[in-house]
ROVO-754643 format. One record per residue (C-alpha): x, y, z. Coordinates in steps of 0.5 Angstrom, whole numbers. Example, Ala and Ser with C-alpha at 12.3 -4.5 7.8 and 13.67 -1.06 7.14 Angstrom:
// ROVO-754643
<pt X="25" Y="-9" Z="16"/>
<pt X="27" Y="-2" Z="14"/>
//
This chain:
// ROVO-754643
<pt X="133" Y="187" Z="219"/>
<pt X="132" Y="193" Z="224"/>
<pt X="137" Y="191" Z="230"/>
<pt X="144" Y="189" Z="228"/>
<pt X="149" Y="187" Z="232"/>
<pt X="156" Y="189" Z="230"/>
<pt X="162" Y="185" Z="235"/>
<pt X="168" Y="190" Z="234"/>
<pt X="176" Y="188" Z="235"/>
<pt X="182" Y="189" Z="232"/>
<pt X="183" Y="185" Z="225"/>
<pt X="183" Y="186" Z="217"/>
<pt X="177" Y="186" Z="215"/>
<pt X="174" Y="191" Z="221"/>
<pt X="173" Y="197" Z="217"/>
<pt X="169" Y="193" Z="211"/>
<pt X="165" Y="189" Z="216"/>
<pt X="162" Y="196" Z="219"/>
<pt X="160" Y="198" Z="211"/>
<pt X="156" Y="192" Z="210"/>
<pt X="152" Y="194" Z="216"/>
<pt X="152" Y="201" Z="214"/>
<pt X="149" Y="199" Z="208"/>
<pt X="144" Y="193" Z="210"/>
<pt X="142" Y="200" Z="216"/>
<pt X="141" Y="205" Z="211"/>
<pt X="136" Y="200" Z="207"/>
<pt X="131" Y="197" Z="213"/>
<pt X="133" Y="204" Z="217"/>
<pt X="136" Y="199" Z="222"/>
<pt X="140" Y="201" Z="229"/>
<pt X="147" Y="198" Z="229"/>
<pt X="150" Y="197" Z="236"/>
<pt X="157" Y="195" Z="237"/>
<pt X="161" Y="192" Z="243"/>
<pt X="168" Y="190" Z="245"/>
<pt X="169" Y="183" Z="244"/>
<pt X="175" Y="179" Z="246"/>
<pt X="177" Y="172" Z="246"/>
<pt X="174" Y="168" Z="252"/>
<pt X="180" Y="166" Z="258"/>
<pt X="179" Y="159" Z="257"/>
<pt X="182" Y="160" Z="250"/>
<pt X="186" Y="165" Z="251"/>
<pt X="191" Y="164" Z="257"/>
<pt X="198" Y="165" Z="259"/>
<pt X="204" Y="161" Z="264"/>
<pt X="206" Y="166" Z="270"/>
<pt X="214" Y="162" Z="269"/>
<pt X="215" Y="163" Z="277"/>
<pt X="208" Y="161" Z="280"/>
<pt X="206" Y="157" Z="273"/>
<pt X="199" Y="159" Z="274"/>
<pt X="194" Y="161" Z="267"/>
<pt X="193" Y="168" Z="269"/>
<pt X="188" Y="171" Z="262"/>
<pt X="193" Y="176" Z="257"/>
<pt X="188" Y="177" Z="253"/>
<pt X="187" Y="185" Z="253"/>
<pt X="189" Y="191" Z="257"/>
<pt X="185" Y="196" Z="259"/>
<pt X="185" Y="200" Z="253"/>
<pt X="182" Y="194" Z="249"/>
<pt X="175" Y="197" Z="250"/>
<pt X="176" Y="204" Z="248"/>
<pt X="180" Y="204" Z="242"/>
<pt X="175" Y="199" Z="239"/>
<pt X="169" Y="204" Z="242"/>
<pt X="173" Y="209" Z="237"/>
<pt X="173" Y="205" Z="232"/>
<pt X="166" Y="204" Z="232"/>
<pt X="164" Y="211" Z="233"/>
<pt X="168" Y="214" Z="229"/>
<pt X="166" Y="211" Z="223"/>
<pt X="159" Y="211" Z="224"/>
<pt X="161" Y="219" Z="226"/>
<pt X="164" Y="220" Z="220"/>
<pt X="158" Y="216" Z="215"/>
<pt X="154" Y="220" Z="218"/>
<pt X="150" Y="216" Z="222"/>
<pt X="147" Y="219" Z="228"/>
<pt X="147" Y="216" Z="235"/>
<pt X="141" Y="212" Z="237"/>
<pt X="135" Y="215" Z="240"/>
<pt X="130" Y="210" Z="243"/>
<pt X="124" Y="205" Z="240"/>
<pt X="123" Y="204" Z="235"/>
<pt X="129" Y="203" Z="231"/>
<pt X="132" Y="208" Z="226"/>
<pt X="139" Y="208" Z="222"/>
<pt X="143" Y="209" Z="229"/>
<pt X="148" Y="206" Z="232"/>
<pt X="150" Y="206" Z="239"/>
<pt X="155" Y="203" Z="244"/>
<pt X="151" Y="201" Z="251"/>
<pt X="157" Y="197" Z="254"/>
<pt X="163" Y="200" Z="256"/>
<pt X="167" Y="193" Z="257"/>
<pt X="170" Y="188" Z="252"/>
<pt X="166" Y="182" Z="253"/>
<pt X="168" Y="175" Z="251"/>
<pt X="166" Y="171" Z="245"/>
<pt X="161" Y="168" Z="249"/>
<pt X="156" Y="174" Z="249"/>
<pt X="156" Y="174" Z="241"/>
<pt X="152" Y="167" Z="242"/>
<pt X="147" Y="171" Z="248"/>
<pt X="146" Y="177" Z="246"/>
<pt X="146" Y="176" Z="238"/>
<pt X="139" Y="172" Z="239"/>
<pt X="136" Y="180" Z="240"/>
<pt X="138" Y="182" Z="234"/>
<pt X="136" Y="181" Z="227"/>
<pt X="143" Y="180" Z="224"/>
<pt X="150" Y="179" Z="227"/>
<pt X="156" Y="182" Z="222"/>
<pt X="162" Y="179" Z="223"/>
<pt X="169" Y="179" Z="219"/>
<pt X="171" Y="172" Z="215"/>
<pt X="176" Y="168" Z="219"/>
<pt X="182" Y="167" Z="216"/>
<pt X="189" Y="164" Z="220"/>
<pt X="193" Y="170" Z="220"/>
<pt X="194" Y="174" Z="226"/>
<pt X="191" Y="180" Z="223"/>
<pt X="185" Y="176" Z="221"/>
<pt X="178" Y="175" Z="224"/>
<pt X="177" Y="169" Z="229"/>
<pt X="173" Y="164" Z="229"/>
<pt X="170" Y="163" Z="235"/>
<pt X="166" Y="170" Z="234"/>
<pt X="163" Y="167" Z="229"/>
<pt X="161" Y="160" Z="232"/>
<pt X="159" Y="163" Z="237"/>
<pt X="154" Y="167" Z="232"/>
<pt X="152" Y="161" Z="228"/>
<pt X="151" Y="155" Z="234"/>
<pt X="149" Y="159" Z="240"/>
<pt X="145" Y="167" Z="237"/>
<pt X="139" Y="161" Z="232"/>
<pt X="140" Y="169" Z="228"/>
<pt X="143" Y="170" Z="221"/>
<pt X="150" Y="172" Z="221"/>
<pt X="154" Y="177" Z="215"/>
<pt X="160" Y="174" Z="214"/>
<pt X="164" Y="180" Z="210"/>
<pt X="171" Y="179" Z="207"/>
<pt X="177" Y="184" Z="208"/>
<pt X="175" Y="188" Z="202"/>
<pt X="171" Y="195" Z="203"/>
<pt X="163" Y="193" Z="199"/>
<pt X="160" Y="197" Z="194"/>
<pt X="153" Y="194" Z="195"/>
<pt X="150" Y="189" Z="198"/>
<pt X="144" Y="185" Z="196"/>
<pt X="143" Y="188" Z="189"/>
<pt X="145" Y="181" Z="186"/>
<pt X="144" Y="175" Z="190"/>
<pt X="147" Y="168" Z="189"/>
<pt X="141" Y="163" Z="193"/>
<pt X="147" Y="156" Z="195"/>
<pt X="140" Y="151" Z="194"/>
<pt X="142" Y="145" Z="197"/>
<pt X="136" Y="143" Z="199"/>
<pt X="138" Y="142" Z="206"/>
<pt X="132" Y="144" Z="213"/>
<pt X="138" Y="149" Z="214"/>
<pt X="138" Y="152" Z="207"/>
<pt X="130" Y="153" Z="208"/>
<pt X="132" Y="156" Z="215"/>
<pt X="137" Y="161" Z="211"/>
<pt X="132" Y="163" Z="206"/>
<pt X="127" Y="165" Z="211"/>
<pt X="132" Y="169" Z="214"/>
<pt X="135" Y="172" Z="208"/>
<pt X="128" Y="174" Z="206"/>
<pt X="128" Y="181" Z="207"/>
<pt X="135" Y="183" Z="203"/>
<pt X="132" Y="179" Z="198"/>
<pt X="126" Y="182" Z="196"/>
<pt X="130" Y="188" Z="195"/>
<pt X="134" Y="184" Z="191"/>
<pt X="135" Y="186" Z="182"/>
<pt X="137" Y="178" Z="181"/>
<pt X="136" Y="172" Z="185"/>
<pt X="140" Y="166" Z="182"/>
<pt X="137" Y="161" Z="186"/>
<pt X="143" Y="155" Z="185"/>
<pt X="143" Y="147" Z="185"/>
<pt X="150" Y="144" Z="185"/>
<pt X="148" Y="137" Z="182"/>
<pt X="150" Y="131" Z="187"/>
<pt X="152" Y="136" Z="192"/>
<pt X="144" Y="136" Z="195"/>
<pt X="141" Y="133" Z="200"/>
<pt X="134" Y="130" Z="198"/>
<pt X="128" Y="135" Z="198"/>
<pt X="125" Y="140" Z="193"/>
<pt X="129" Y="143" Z="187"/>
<pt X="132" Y="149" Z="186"/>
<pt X="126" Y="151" Z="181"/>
<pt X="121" Y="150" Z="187"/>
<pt X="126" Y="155" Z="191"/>
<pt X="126" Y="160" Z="186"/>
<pt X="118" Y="159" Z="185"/>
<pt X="117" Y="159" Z="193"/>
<pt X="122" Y="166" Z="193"/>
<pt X="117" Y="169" Z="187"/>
<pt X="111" Y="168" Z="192"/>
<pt X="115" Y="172" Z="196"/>
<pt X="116" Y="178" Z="191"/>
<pt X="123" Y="176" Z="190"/>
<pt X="126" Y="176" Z="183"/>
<pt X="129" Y="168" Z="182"/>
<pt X="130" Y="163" Z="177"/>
<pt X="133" Y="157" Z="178"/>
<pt X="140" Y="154" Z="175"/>
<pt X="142" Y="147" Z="176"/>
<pt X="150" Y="145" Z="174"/>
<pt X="153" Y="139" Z="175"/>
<pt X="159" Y="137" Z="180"/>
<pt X="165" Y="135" Z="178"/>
<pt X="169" Y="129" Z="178"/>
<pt X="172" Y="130" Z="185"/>
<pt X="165" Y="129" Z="188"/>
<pt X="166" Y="132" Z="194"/>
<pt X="164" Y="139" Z="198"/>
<pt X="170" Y="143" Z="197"/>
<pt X="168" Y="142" Z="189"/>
<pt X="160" Y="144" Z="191"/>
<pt X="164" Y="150" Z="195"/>
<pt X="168" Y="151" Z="190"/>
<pt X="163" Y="151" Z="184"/>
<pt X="159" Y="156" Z="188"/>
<pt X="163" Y="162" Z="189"/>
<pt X="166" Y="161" Z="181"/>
<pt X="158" Y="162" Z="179"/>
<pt X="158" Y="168" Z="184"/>
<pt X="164" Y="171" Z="180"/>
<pt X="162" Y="170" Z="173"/>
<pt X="154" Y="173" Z="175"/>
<pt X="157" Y="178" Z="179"/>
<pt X="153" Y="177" Z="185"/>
<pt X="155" Y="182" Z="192"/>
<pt X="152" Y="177" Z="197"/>
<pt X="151" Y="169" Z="196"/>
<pt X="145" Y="167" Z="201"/>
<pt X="149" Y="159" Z="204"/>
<pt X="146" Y="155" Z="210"/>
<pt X="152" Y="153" Z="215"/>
<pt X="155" Y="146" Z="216"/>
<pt X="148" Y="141" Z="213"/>
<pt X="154" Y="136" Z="215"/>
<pt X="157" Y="136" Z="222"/>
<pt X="164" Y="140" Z="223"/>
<pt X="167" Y="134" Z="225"/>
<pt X="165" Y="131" Z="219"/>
<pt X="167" Y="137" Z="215"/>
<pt X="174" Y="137" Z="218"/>
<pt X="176" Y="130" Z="216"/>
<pt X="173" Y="130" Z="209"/>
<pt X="172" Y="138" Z="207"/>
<pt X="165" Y="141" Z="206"/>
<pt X="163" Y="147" Z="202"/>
<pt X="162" Y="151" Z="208"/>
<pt X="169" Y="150" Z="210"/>
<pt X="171" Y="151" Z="203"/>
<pt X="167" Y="158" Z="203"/>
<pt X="168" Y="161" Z="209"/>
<pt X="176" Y="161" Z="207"/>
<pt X="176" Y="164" Z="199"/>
<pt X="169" Y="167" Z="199"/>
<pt X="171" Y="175" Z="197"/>
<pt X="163" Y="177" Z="197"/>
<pt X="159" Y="177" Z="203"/>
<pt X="156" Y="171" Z="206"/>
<pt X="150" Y="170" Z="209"/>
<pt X="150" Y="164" Z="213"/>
<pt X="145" Y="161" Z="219"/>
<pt X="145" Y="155" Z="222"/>
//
């Protein structure tokens, strides 16, 4: 994980998502670069009341250096140093002096080996959604999903969401590097909450091949037999192993599908309160 994209905006949980990627750069001695990202002008439009023409409010001119400021001076004031070229050491850098809109999350992302971005949530101080669909859907990279809370670690202790699914398989892969750094690894299988495929015990046991600390726990779901209780189950065994990171593959069912019945991805991504790494 040696390049580390940082979108950079104004929302509540800014300053935590720059210290997990200071802290994933501090451990694979990875350049961190930062840009101004800014809602895209189809979704972000206004009504002029006289001519009624949908002119873009989004942001004024100030947008792109108030988010440059916060993004060097955290780097400043941790120490960081500005980049220095190829290849890539712990540094950051700003390169583009503009916002760019969500779009270029999904386009610039398939250059860099992680893309942190904070967890949504529906208050106007939250993080967005469409940064982070942008990064799961269009970047084919790992994405960091860090709540409010400023971490102390990352990666330590991993909780591995094994559903079974071609897209959990993916997120391992992805997870890989962060995980071989790891103390613990619980490698976890939520009973009637997995697809077909190998069991959380072959997991574990492909991740050991790979030098990584697993071991494989099943658990049973509860009655309600629905994704939100998987979700639900996940992020309480997080807790109680005390875990800094759960390892999640994104949407195994279609949004669509998530939204009309629930689905553990919806269910983490609004109440996990430890970092995510998802792909897609």
């Amino acid at each position: 994980m040696k390049t580390i994209l940082i979108p950079t905006e104004d929302h509540d949980a800014m300053a935590a998502v720059l210290e997990a990627a200071r802290l994933v750069g501090r451990a694979f001695d990875s350049y961190m670069e930062g840009f101004s990202v800014r809602p895209s002008a189809a979704s972000y439009v206004s009504i002029e009341p006289v001519s009624s023409l949908a002119i873009s409010g989004a942001y004024d001119p100030e947008t792109a250096n108030q988010a440059r400021q916060t993004f060097e001076s955290f780097m400043q004031g941790h120490g960081v140093p500005p980049g220095q070229g190829e290849p890539a050491v712990f540094s950051y850098g700003w390169p583009r002096t503009e916002s760019a809109d969500d779009f270029l999350i999904g386009s610039l992302g398939r250059v860099f080996d992680l893309i942190v971005l904070g967890r949504p949530g529906p208050a106007a101080a939250n993080p967005r959604m469409a940064p982070l669909e942008a990064a799961l859907f269009e970047s084919g990279r790992p994405v960091l999903i860090v709540p409010p809370a400023v971490p102390t670690s990352i990666g330590r202790n991993v909780l591995v969401s094994w559903n079974r699914s071609t897209e959990q398989a993916h997120t391992n892969a992805f997870a890989l590097p962060l995980l071989r750094l790891a103390d613990q690894v619980t490698v976890l299988t939520v009973e009637g909450g997995a697809s077909p495929g190998p069991s959380g015990e072959d997991a574990a046991r492909h991740l050991r091949q790979n030098g990584v600390k697993a071991t494989a726990l099943t658990v049973p779901r509860r009655d309600r037999g629905s994704g939100e209780d998987t979700g639900a189950i996940t992020l309480e065994h997080a807790a109680k192993l005390g875990c800094d990171l759960l390892v999640k593959s994104a949407y195994t069912q279609s949004r669509l599908r998530q939204m009309i019945f629930g689905g553990a991805t919806r269910h983490i991504l609004a109440r996990a309160n430890l970092p995510v790494l998802m792909a897609h």
